[in-house]
C-alpha positions as CSV (number, residue, x, y, z in Angstrom):
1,X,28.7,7.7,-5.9
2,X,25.9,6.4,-3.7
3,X,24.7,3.1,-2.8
4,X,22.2,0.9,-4.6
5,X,19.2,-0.2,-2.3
6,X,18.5,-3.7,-1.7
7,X,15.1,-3.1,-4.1
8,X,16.9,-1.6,-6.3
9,X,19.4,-3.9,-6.8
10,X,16.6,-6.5,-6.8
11,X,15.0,-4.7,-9.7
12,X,17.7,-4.6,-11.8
13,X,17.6,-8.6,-11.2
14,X,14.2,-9.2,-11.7
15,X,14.6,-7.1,-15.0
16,X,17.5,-9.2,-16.3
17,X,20.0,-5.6,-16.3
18,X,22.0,-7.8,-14.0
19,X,23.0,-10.7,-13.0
20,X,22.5,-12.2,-9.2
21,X,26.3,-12.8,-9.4
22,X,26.9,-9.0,-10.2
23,X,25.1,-7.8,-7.1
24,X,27.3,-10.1,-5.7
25,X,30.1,-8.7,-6.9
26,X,29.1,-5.2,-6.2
27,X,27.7,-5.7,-2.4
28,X,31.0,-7.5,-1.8
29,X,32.7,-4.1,-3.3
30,X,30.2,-2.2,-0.6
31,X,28.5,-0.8,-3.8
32,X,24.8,-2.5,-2.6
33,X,23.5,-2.1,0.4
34,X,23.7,-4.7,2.5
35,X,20.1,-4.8,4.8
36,X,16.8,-3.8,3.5
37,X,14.9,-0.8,5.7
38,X,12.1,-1.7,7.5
39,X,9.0,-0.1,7.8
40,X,9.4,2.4,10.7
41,X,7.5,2.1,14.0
42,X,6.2,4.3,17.0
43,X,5.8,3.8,20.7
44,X,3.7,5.8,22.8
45,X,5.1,7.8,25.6
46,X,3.2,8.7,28.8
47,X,2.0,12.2,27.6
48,X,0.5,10.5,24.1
49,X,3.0,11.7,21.7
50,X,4.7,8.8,19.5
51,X,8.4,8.3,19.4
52,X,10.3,6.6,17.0
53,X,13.6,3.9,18.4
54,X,16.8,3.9,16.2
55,X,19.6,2.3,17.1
56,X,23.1,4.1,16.2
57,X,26.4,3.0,16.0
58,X,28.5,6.2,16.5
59,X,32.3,6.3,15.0
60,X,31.4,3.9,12.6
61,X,32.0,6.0,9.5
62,X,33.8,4.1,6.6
63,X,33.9,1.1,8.4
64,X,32.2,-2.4,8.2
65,X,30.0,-3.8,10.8
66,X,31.2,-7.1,12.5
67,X,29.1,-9.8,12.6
68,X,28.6,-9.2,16.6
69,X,27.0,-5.6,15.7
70,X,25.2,-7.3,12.6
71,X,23.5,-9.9,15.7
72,X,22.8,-6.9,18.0
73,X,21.2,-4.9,15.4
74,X,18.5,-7.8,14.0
75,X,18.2,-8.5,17.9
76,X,17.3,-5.0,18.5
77,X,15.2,-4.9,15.4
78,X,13.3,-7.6,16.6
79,X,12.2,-6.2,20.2
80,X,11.3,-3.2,18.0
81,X,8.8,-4.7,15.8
82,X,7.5,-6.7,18.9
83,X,6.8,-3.9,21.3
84,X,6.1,-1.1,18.6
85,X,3.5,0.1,16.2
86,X,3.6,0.7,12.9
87,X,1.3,3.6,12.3
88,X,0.4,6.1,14.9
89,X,-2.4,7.2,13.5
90,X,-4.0,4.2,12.9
Protein backbone atom coordinates (compact mmCIF):
# COMPACT_ATOMS: atom_id res chain seq x y z
CA UNK A 1 0.00 0.00 0.00
CA UNK A 2 1.39 3.35 -1.16
CA UNK A 3 1.53 6.71 0.39
CA UNK A 4 -1.09 9.47 0.13
CA UNK A 5 0.49 12.85 -1.23
CA UNK A 6 0.33 15.89 0.79
CA UNK A 7 -2.49 17.19 -2.00
CA UNK A 8 -4.01 14.38 -1.79
CA UNK A 9 -4.46 14.13 1.62
CA UNK A 10 -5.40 17.84 1.38
CA UNK A 11 -8.26 17.00 -0.97
CA UNK A 12 -9.76 14.55 0.87
CA UNK A 13 -9.85 17.47 3.65
CA UNK A 14 -11.07 20.09 1.66
CA UNK A 15 -13.79 17.68 0.53
CA UNK A 16 -14.93 16.80 4.09
CA UNK A 17 -13.86 12.58 3.30
CA UNK A 18 -11.65 13.24 6.25
CA UNK A 19 -11.00 14.86 9.05
CA UNK A 20 -7.60 17.15 9.70
CA UNK A 21 -7.23 14.94 12.83
CA UNK A 22 -7.29 11.71 10.52
CA UNK A 23 -4.40 12.83 8.36
CA UNK A 24 -3.02 13.31 11.52
CA UNK A 25 -3.40 10.08 12.58
CA UNK A 26 -2.39 8.58 9.40
CA UNK A 27 0.99 10.80 8.74
CA UNK A 28 1.85 9.95 12.32
CA UNK A 29 1.31 6.05 11.08
CA UNK A 30 3.73 7.14 8.01
CA UNK A 31 0.56 6.49 5.81
CA UNK A 32 0.80 10.48 4.40
CA UNK A 33 3.55 11.91 3.12
CA UNK A 34 5.19 14.07 5.11
CA UNK A 35 6.72 17.12 2.62
CA UNK A 36 5.04 18.36 -0.40
CA UNK A 37 7.32 18.13 -3.88
CA UNK A 38 8.41 21.13 -5.28
CA UNK A 39 8.49 22.16 -8.59
CA UNK A 40 11.72 20.89 -10.13
CA UNK A 41 14.58 23.22 -11.27
CA UNK A 42 17.62 23.29 -13.78
CA UNK A 43 21.02 24.80 -13.74
CA UNK A 44 23.01 25.48 -16.66
CA UNK A 45 26.27 23.79 -17.12
CA UNK A 46 29.27 25.23 -19.13
CA UNK A 47 28.48 23.35 -22.42
CA UNK A 48 24.52 24.69 -22.28
CA UNK A 49 22.82 21.59 -21.37
CA UNK A 50 20.52 21.86 -18.09
CA UNK A 51 20.98 19.67 -15.09
CA UNK A 52 18.72 18.90 -12.50
CA UNK A 53 20.20 18.94 -8.28
CA UNK A 54 18.68 16.18 -5.97
CA UNK A 55 19.77 15.58 -2.83
CA UNK A 56 19.80 11.71 -1.62
CA UNK A 57 20.06 10.18 1.47
CA UNK A 58 21.46 6.72 0.69
CA UNK A 59 20.67 3.70 3.34
CA UNK A 60 17.79 5.31 4.41
CA UNK A 61 15.30 2.67 3.37
CA UNK A 62 12.41 2.04 6.02
CA UNK A 63 13.64 4.55 8.15
CA UNK A 64 12.58 7.99 9.45
CA UNK A 65 14.52 11.17 8.85
CA UNK A 66 15.86 12.98 12.00
CA UNK A 67 15.10 16.34 12.46
CA UNK A 68 18.99 17.23 11.66
CA UNK A 69 18.37 15.63 7.93
CA UNK A 70 14.81 17.32 7.89
CA UNK A 71 17.04 21.02 8.49
CA UNK A 72 19.69 19.97 5.85
CA UNK A 73 17.20 19.06 3.34
CA UNK A 74 14.89 22.52 3.48
CA UNK A 75 18.48 24.19 3.70
CA UNK A 76 19.46 22.50 0.64
CA UNK A 77 16.13 23.14 -0.90
CA UNK A 78 16.49 26.55 -0.35
CA UNK A 79 20.06 27.26 -2.18
CA UNK A 80 18.24 25.33 -4.89
CA UNK A 81 15.41 27.48 -5.52
CA UNK A 82 17.82 30.50 -5.07
CA UNK A 83 20.53 29.60 -7.59
CA UNK A 84 18.23 27.52 -10.09
CA UNK A 85 15.66 27.89 -12.75
CA UNK A 86 12.58 26.59 -12.98
CA UNK A 87 12.03 26.04 -16.71
CA UNK A 88 14.76 25.56 -19.09
CA UNK A 89 13.10 26.33 -21.86
CA UNK A 90 11.81 29.35 -20.94
Amino acid sequence: MGRLTVNEADALVNSKVLSKTAINKMREKGLVSQRRRGTKRFLKTKEGTFVSPQLYFQGMKGSTASNKMIEFRTKFNNLVNEFAIENPSK
